[in-house]
VEXDO-418246 format. One record per residue (C-alpha): residue number from 0; residue in one letter; x, y, z. Coordinates in Angstrom, 2 decimals. Layout:
N
   n res       X       Y       Z
 NUM   A       X       Y       Z
...
END
This chain:
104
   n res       X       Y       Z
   0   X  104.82  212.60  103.70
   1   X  107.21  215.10  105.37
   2   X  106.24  218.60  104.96
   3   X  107.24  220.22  101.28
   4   X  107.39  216.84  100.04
   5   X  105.09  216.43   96.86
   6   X  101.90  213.86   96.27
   7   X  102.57  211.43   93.85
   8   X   98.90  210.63   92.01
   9   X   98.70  207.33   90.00
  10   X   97.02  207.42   87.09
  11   X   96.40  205.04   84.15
  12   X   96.14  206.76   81.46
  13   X   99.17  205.75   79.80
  14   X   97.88  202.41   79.22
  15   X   93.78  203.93   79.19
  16   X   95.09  205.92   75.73
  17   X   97.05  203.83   74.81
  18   X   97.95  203.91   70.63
  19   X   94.72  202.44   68.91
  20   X   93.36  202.71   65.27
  21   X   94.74  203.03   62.32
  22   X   97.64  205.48   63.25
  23   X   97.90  204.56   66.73
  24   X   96.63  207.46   68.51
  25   X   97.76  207.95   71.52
  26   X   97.81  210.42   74.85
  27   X   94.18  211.57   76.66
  28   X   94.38  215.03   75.24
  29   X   94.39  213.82   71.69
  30   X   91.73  211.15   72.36
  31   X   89.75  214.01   73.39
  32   X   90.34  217.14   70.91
  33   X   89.67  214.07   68.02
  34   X   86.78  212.76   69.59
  35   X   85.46  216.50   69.88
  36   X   85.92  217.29   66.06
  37   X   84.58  213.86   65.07
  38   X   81.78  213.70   67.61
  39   X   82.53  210.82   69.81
  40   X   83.67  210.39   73.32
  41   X   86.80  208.78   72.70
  42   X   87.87  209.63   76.28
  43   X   85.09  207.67   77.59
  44   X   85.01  204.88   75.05
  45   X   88.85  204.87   73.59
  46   X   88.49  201.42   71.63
  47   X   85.94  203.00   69.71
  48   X   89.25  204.22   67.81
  49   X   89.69  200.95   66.49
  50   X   85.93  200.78   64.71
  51   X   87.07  200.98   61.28
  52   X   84.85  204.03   60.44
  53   X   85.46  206.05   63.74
  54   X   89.19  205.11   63.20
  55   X   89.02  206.52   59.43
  56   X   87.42  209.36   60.74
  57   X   90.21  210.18   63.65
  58   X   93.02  209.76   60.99
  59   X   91.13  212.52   58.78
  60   X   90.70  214.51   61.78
  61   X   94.00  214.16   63.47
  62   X   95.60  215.41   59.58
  63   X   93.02  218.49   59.02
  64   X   94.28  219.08   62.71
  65   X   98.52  219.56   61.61
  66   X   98.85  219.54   58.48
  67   X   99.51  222.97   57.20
  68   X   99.32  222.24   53.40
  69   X  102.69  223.34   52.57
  70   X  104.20  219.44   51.12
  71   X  105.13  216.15   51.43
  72   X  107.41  216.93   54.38
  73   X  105.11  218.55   56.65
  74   X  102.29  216.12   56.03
  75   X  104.97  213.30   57.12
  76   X  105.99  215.47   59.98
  77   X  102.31  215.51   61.29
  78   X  101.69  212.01   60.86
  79   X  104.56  210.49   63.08
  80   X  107.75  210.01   64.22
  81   X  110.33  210.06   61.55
  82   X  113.24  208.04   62.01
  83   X  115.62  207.84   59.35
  84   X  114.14  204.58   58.37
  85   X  110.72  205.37   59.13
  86   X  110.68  208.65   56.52
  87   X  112.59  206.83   54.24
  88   X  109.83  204.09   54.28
  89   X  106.61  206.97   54.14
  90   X  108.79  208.14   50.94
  91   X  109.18  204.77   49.39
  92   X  105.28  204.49   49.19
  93   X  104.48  207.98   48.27
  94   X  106.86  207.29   45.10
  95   X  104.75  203.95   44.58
  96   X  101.71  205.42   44.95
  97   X  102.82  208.63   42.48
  98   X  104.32  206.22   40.08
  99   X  100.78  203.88   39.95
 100   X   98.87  206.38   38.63
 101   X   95.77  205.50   39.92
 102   X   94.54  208.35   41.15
 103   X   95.97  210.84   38.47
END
């Protein structure tokens, strides 16, 4: 490489953190500030996001970590990507789920 030219470094981490568990997590930063508040080393392990108990835990982690308590709309803004028919979809099930009653 010429001089100013940059260093391209490979990595695999795209495919390493890959979305796993229950809500898909994804990217090596958030496989690592979960696995901090949830103590595992999901950076070192990251299928131990799809154990179904580690994996509960990271989706209760990953929500205490955006959620700011203020509604239904920011708790569906820090659980995804909302497409038109995505959010439509999240509020489909939150009216099934209100209208069921079983947890009133």
């Amino acid at each position: 490489m010429g001089a100013g030219s940059a260093t391209r470094r490979t990595t695999h981490d795209g495919f390493t953190y890959r979305g796993r568990g229950p809500f898909q997590l994804t990217f090596k930063d958030n496989y690592k500030r979960i696995g901090d508040m949830i103590g595992q080393d999901l950076v070192g392990n990251p299928d131990l996001v799809n154990d179904i108990t580690i994996g509960a835990a990271t989706v209760v982690a990953y929500i205490e970590d955006r959620y700011d308590g203020s509604g239904w709309q920011a708790m569906k803004d820090c659980v995804g990507f909302n497409t038109p028919d995505i959010a439509a979809r999240k509020d489909a099930l939150r009216e099934q789920f209100l209208a069921s009653g079983e947890f009133a």
